[in-house]
N, C-alpha and C positions, 0 to 999 in steps of 0.2 A: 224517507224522512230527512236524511241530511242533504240531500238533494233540494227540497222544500227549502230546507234551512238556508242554504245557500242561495237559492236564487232569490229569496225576503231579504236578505242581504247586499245583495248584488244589485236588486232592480233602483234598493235609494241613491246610491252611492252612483250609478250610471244617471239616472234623472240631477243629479244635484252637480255634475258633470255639463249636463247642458245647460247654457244656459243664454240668454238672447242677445244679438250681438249687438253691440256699441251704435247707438247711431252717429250719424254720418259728422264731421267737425263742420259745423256752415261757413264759418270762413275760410277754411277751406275744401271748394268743390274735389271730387275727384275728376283727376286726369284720367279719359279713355286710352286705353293703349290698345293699338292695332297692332294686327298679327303683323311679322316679317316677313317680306316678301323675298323670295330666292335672290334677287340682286341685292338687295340688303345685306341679306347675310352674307354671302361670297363678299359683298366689298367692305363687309364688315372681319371677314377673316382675312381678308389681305392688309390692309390697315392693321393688324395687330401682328402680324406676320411681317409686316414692315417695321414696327415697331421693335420688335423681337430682333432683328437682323440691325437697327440701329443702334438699339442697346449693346448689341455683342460688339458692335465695331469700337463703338466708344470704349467699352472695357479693353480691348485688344488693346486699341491706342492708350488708353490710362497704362497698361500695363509695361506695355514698348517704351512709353515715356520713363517709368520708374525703372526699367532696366536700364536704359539709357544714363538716366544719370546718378546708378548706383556703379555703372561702367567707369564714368567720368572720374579722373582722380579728384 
């Protein structure tokens, strides 16, 4: 019996859960996106791997500079 009970419970609350999805905005279409291809990605992680190694240098140098002229009388 609570078994019963539970699932006359359970089955509205899952249906009323679903529900149909939005149609599409017409001004604007969706954009198809294609999969990544292996060169993609590799020159997609060197690019941010360069990025990464640019950003450190600048900080180094922000850094050097405020040493520098915390040096300076």
């Amino acid at each position: 019996m609570p078994r019963a009970l539970s699932l006359s419970f359970a089955i509205p609350v899952l249906l009323a859960a679903c529900s149909a999805p939005s149609p599409p905005d017409p001004e604007r279409p969706p954009v198809p996106k294609a999969p990544m291809s292996p060169v993609t990605a590799s020159a997609n992680a060197y690019k941010d791997a360069a990025r990464d190694a640019a950003a450190a240098t600048q900080a180094q140098a922000a850094e050097g500079a405020r040493a520098a002229d915390a040096a300076t009388p």
